[in-house]
C-alpha positions as CSV (number, residue, x, y, z in Angstrom):
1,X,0.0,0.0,0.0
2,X,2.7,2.3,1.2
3,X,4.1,1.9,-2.3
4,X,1.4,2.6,-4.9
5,X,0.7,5.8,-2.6
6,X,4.3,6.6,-3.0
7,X,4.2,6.1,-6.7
8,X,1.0,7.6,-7.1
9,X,2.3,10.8,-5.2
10,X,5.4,10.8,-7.2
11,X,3.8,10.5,-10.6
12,X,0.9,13.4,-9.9
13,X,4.0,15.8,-9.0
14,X,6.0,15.0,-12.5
15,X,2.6,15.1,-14.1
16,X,2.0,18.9,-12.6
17,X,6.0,20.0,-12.5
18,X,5.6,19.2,-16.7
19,X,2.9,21.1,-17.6
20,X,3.1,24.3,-14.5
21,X,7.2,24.5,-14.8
22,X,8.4,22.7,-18.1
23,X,11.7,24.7,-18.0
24,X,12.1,23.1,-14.4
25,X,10.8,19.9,-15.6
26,X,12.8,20.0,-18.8
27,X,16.2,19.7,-16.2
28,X,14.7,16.6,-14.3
29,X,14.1,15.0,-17.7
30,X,17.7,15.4,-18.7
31,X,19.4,14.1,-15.9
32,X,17.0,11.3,-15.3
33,X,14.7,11.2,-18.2
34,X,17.0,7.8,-19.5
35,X,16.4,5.5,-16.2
36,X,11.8,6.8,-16.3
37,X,12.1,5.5,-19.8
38,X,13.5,2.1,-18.5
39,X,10.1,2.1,-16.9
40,X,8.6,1.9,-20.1
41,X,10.1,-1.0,-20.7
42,X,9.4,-2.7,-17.6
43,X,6.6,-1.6,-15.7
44,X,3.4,-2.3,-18.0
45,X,1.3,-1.5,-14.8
46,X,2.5,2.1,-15.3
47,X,3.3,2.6,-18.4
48,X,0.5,4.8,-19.3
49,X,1.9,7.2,-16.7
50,X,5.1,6.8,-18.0
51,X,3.8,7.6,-21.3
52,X,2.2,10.6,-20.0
53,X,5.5,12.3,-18.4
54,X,7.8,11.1,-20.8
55,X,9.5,14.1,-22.9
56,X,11.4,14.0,-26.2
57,X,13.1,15.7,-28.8
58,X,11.6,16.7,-31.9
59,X,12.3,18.0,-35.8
60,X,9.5,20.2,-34.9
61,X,10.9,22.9,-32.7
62,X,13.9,23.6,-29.6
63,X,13.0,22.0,-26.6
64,X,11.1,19.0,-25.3
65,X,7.4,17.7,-26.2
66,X,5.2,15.3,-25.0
67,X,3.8,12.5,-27.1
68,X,0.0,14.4,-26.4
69,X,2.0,17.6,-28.2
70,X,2.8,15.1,-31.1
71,X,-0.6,13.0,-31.6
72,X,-2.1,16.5,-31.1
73,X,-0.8,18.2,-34.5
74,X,-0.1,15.4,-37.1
75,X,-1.0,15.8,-40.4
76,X,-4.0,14.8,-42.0
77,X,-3.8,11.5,-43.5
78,X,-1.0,10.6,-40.9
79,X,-1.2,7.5,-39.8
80,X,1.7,6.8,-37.4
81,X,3.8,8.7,-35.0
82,X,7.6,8.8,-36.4
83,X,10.5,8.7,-34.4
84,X,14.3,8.4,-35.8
85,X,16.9,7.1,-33.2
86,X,21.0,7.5,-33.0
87,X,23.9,9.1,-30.7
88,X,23.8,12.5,-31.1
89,X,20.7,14.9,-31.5
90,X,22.2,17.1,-34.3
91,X,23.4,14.4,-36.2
92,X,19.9,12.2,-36.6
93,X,18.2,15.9,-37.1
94,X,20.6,16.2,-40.2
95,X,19.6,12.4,-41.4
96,X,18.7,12.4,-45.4
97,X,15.9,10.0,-44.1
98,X,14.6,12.6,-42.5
99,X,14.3,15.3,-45.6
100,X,10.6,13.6,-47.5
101,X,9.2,14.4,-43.4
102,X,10.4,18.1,-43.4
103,X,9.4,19.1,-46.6
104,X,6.0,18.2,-45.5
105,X,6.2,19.4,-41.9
106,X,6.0,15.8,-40.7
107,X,7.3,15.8,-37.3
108,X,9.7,13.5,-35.8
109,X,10.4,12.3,-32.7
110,X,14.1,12.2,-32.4
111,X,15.9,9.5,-29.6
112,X,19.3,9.5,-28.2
113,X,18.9,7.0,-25.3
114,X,20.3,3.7,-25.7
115,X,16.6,2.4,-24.1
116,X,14.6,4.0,-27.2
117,X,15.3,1.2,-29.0
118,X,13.9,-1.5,-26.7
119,X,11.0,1.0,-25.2
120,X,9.7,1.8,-28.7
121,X,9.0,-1.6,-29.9
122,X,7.4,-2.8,-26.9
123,X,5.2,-0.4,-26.3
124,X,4.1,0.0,-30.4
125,X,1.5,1.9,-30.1
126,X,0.6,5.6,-28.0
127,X,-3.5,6.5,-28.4
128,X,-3.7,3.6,-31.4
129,X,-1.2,5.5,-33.5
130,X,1.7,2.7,-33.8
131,X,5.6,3.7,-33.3
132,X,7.3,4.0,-36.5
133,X,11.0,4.3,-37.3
134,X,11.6,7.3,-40.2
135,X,14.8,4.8,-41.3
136,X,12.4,1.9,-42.7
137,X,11.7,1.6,-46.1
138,X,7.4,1.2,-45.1
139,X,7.5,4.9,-44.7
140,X,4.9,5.9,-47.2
141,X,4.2,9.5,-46.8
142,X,2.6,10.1,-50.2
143,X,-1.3,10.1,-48.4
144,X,0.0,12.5,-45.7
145,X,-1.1,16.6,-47.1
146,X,1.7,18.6,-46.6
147,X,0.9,22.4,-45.4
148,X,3.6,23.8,-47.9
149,X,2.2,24.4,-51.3
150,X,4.2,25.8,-53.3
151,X,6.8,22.7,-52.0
152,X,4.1,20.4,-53.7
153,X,3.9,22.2,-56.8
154,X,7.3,22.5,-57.2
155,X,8.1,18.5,-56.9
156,X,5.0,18.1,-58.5
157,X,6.7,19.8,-61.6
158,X,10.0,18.3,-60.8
159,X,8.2,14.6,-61.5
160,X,6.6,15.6,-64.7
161,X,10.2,16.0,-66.1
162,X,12.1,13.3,-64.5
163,X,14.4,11.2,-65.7
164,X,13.5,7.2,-65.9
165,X,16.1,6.1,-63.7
166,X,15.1,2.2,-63.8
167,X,18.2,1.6,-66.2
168,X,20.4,3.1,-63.7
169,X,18.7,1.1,-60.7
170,X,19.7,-1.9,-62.4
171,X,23.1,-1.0,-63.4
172,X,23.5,0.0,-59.5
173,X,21.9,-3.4,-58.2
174,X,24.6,-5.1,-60.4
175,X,27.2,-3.3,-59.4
176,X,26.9,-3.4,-55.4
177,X,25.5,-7.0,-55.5
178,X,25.0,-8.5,-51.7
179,X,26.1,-5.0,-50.1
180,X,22.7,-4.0,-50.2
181,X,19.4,-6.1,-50.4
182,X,17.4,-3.9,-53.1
183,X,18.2,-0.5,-55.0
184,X,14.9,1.7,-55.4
185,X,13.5,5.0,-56.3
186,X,12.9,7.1,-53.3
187,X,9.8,9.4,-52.2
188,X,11.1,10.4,-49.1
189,X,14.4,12.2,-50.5
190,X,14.1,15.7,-51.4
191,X,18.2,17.6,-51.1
192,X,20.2,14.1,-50.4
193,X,21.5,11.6,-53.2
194,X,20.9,8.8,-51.6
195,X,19.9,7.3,-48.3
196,X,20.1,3.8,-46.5
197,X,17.1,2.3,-45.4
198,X,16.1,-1.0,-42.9
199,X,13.4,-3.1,-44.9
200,X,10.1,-3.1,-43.0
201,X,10.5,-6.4,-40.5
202,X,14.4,-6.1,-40.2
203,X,16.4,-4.5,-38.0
204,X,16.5,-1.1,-37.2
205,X,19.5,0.2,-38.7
206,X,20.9,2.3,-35.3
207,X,19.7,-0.9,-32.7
208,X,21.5,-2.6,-35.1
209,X,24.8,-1.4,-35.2
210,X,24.5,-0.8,-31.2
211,X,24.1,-5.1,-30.8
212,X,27.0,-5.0,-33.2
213,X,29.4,-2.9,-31.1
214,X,28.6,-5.1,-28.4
215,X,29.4,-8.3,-30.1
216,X,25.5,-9.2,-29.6
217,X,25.2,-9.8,-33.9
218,X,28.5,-10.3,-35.8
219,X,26.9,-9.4,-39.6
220,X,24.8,-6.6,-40.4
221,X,21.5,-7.2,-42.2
222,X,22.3,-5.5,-45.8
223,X,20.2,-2.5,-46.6
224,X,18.2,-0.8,-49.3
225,X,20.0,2.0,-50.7
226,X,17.2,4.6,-52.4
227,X,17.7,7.1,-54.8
228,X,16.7,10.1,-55.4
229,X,14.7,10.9,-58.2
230,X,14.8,14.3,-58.4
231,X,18.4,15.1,-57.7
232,X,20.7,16.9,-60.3
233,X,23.2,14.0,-59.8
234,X,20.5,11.2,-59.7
235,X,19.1,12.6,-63.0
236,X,22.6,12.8,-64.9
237,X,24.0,9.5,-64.1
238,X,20.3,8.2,-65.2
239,X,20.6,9.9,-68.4
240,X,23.9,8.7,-69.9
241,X,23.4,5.0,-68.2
242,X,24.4,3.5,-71.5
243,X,23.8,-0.4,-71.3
244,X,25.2,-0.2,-67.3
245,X,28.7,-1.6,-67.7
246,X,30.1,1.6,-67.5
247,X,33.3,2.2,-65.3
248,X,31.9,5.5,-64.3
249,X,28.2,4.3,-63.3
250,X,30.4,1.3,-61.4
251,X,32.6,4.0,-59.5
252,X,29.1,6.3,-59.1
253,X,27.3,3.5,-57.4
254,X,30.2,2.5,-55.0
255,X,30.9,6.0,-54.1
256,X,27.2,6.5,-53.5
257,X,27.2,3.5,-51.8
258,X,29.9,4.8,-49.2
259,X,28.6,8.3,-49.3
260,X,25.3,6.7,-47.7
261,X,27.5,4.6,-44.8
262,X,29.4,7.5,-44.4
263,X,26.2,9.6,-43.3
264,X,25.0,6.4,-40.9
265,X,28.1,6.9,-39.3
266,X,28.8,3.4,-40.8
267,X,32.5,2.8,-41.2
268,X,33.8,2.2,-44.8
269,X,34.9,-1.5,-45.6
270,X,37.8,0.3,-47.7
271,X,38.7,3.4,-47.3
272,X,41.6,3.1,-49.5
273,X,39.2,2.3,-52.9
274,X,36.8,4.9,-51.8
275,X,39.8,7.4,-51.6
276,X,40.7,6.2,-55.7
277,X,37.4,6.2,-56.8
278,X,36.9,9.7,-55.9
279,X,40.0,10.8,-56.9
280,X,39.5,9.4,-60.4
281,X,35.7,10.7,-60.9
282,X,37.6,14.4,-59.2
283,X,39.6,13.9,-62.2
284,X,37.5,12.7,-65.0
285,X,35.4,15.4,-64.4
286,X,38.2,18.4,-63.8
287,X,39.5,17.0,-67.3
């Protein structure tokens, strides 16, 4: 008895010291917020309170929100509440995966606990909107209205004249073979290249490489590698694909390829062949 009072007591102050005095809440959550959210994890008979107090940062605006904030302004047509994880805050805020979401205003939550990653899949859900991570390929954002208009009508004019890359997907799925598990066109790219993405089911890709630092897993999963579309580089290499056997399309996939790990934070298999194959394309196209 003396402990559900206890908790009780303690979870009605966090409750009222979030919403009177979130600047004095905001300092609790950063020194302890990581051990509450191992409550998530644990303690299904609170979880819901847990849920209530827990804070996070987000592509939105400064600060910390609430997952009521979230639920309370997504988009029409949204579906799922999006959340990208990794070390640092800046970093995962930078993530190409992230640019199809911000040109529509899609907020996402962004995680930088090691627990996000073990909290977020076993609670899936928050009000019937399920947990999704911004880094799978399921990420369909096309039903989702964007508020930014002239955005639309400007990629809408950008896929009238687009190039048919399908020629160059192949020539890039031949070239990287078992690195990656599928080469695609993207619709969540807008200013990067390229982007890395898990396949809905597998692994996410910054779990992932935490299991792997800790000698849990001793192979990644490969990834899908999507390309953008609309990209003055994208559009190029589509247009003078040839038949695909190409030297230059081989280096331009590689280097993509590396470009994308590089971003991840993924270290390269060989720097020393990254270093020549952008030294030569530097070269080829300086001559």
């Amino acid at each position: 008895k003396i402990k559900k009072a206890l908790t009780k007591r303690i979870f009605d102050e966090l409750k009222k010291k979030a919403e009177k005095s979130p600047d004095e809440y905001k300092n609790f959550w950063e020194n302890f917020g990581a051990v509450v959210k191992e409550g998530l994890y644990e303690d299904f008979d609170n979880r819901e309170k847990l849920l209530g107090i827990a804070r996070f940062g987000s592509t939105a605006e400064d600060g910390l929100i609430s997952l009521a904030d979230y639920t309370g302004r997504m988009k029409k047509g949204q579906e799922a509440i999006y959340y990208i994880s990794g070390e640092e805050l800046e970093q995962i805020n930078q993530s190409p995966q992230l640019d199809g979401f911000k040109a529509k205003g899609i907020e996402v939550l962004l995680l930088t606990d090691p627990v996000d990653e073990f909290w977020v899949s076993s609670v899936g859900l928050y009000e019937d909107k399920p947990l999704k991570s911004a880094t799978r390929g399921g990420a369909d954002l096309t039903n989702i209205e964007s508020d930014k208009k002239k955005s639309d009508k400007k990629e809408g004019d950008k896929k009238d004249k687009k190039v048919d890359i399908s020629p160059l997907i192949a020539a890039f799925k031949i070239a990287l073979g078992d690195k990656v598990k599928d080469v695609r066109a993207s619709d969540r790219l807008t200013d990067s290249p390229v982007c890395l993405v898990a396949e809905e089911g597998d692994m996410d890709i910054h779990l992932e490489r935490m299991l792997k630092q800790h000698k849990q897993i001793s192979e990644a999963t490969p990834r899908i590698l999507e390309l953008n579309p609309n990209h003055a580089l994208i559009r190029k290499l589509g247009k003078n694909t040839g038949d695909g056997k190409s030297p230059v399309i081989r280096d331009a996939a590689l280097l993509l390829f590396d470009q994308a790990q590089i971003v991840e934070g993924e270290p390269l298999a060989d720097p020393m062949a990254f270093a020549r194959r952008m030294a030569s394309i530097m070269q080829k196209g300086l001559s």
